[in-house]
C-alpha positions in Angstrom: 1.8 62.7 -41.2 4.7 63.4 -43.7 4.3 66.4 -45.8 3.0 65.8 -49.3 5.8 66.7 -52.0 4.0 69.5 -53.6 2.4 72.4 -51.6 0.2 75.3 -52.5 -0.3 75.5 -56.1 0.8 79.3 -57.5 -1.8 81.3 -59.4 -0.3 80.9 -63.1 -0.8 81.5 -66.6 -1.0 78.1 -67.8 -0.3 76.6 -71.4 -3.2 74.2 -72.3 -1.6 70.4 -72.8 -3.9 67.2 -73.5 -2.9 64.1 -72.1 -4.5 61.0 -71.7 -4.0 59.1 -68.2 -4.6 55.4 -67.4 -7.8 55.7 -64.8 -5.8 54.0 -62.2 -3.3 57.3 -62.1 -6.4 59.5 -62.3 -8.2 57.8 -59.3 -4.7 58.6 -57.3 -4.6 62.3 -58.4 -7.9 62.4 -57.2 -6.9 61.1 -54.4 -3.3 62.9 -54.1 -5.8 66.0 -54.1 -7.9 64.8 -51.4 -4.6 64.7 -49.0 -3.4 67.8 -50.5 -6.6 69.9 -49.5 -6.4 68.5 -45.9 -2.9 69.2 -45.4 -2.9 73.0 -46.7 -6.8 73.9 -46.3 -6.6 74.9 -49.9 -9.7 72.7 -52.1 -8.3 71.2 -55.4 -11.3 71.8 -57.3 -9.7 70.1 -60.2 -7.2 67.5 -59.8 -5.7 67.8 -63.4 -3.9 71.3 -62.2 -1.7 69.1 -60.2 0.0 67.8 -63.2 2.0 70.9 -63.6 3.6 70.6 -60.3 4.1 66.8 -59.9 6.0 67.5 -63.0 8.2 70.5 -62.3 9.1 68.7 -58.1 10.1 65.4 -60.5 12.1 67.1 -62.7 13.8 69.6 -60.1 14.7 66.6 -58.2 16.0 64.5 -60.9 19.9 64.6 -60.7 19.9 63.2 -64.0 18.4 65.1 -65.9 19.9 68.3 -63.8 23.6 67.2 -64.6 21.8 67.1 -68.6 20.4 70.1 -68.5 23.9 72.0 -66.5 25.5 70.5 -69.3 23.6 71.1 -71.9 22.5 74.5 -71.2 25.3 76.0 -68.3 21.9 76.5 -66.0 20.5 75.2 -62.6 17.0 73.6 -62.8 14.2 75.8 -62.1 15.9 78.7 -64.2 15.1 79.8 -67.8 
């Protein structure tokens, strides 16, 4: 089986966003959980705290925006 993208989630202080998902991208959290818990043994008890890191692996991986932000800001992703 090929590893999932994300993998253990780090024990944060999170900032409280709403957002609003069509239920077909919900159902696939849920399910993105599911694969998640059997491939690191840790239970997802809520699917929604996978947001945060879906988010952060697309935007680290997105040359794009990278070569944006270098620009913009003279720093690599993942720093302040």
């Amino acid at each position: 089986m090929a590893k999932l993208k994300i993998g253990a989630l780090a024990d944060d202080k999170p900032i409280k966003v709403s957002v609003e998902l069509p239920a077909t991208v919900y159902r696939d959290l849920v399910a993105y959980a599911e694969a998640l818990a059997l491939e690191t043994g840790q239970k997802i008890s809520d699917p929604n705290k996978l947001i945060a890191p879906m988010l952060t692996r697309f935007m680290a991986t997105d040359r794009a925006f990278a070569k944006r932000r270098r620009a913009a800001y003279g720093v690599e992703a993942g720093e302040g």
